[in-house]
C-alpha angles and dihedrals in degrees: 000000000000082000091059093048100050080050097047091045092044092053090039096050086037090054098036085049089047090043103057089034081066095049088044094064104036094263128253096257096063113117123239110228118228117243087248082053095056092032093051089042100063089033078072094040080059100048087056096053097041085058093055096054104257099124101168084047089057093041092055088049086045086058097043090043082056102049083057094046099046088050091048087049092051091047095043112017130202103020110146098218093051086046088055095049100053084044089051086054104040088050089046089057091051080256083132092159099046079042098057101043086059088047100057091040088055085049092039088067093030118027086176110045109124106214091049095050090044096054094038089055085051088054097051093044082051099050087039098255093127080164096061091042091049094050075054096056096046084060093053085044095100106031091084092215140133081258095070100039086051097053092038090058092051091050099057096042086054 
């Protein structure tokens, strides 16, 4: 009975030791988020902040969004969520050239891909190009998605 005890506590004391060691150093199971993770992650933070009015706060977290993204890009080229997501910063940040190249890359290897039509419409509405955000919004028409109702909206209060 003794015998069963010193066991039990040694493997308890073994697995609680190996246990925090690996908490200690981050695990090994923790995953590694990708550079687009981190990248789309903060682009949200930024969202947030922006609606609530801190707009320095948003652009900072623009910039940072973008140093993730770029590298992502580098790492993994033409994929069209990453591609929408440097065009939503740079247009964020009043960067409306560099914006719209990584918008129409992004369109070049998906005509159909929501996120990128919708802010590319934004883009033209915010640079006064209502045509071009209108020929946006016909390709949304169908997807029956938040994408086309916002950019609708946009359209008709500009």
């Amino acid at each position: 009975n003794m015998k069963k005890k010193i066991i039990f506590t040694l493997i308890f004391c073994f697995a609680f030791a190996t246990h925090s060691y690996g908490a200690a150093t981050g695990g090994e199971s923790e995953k590694v988020k990708s550079n687009y993770e981190k990248g789309s992650y903060i682009i949200k933070k930024a969202k947030r902040s922006e609606k609530k009015g801190k707009t320095k706060k948003a652009n900072k977290q623009y910039e940072k969004a973008l140093k993730y993204l770029i590298k992502s890009n580098e790492k993994k080229p033409n994929q069209p969520d990453t591609l929408n997501y440097l065009g939503f910063a740079l247009r964020k940040l009043g960067k409306f050239e560099e914006a719209e190249k990584y918008y129409m890359q992004g369109l070049a290897i998906d005509p159909k891909h929501n996120g990128i039509n919708e802010y590319l419409g934004e883009l033209y509405i915010q640079t006064n190009r209502i045509e071009l955000a209108k020929e946006r919004l016909k390709v949304l028409k169908n997807c029956n998605c938040e994408e086309y109702i916002e950019l609708k909206e946009l359209i008709e209060k500009n």
